[in-house]
N, C-alpha and C positions, 0 to 999 in steps of 0.2 A: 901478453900472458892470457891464456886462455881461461874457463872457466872455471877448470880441474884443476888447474895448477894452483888459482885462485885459494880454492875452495879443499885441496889436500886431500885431508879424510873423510869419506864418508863413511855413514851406518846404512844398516838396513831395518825399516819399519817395518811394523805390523799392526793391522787396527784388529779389530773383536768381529769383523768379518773373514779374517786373516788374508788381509791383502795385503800385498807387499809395498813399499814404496823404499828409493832410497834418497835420503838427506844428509846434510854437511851435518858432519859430528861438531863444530864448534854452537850449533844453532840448537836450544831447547825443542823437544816433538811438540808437535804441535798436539792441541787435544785430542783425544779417542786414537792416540799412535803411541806403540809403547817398541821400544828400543830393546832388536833381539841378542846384543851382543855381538852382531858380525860388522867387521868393520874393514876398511882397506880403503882402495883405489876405488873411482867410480866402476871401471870396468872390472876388478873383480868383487864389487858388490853385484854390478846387474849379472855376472856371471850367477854366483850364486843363485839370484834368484832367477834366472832362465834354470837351473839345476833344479830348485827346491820346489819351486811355485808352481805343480804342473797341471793342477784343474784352476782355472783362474777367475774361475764362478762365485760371488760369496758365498760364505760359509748356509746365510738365509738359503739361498737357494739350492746348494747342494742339500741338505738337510733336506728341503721341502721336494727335492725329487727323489731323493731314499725312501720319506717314509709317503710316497702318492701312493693311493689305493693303486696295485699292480695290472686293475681288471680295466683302470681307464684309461682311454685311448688318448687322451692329452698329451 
């Protein structure tokens, strides 16, 4: 028995950078991951999030290159 078989359902995570991760639904998230409701197979969780997730930068970072001054060459 492999590891999926093992393990059933998972979810898919989100932390406050909104990264993705996904984990077995019988296991509590771990801290700073909060549970978005999507739940299935492992391969239609990582689908989903190949679908949904598609700047994979955190959220710090994307922010901090939205608001860079536009005139700096950085």
């Amino acid at each position: 028995m492999n590891e999926e078989d093992r393990i059933g359902i998972w979810i898919v995570l989100v932390n406050d950078e909104e990264q993705h991760s996904l984990w077995p639904r019988q296991k509590p998230a771990p801290a700073g991951w909060r549970d978005i409701g999507v739940y299935g197979s492992k391969q239609e969780c990582l689908d989903y999030v190949e679908r949904e997730w598609k700047d994979i930068r955190p959220l710090s970072v994307r922010k901090m290159v939205t608001t860079r001054d536009p005139d700096h060459d950085g």
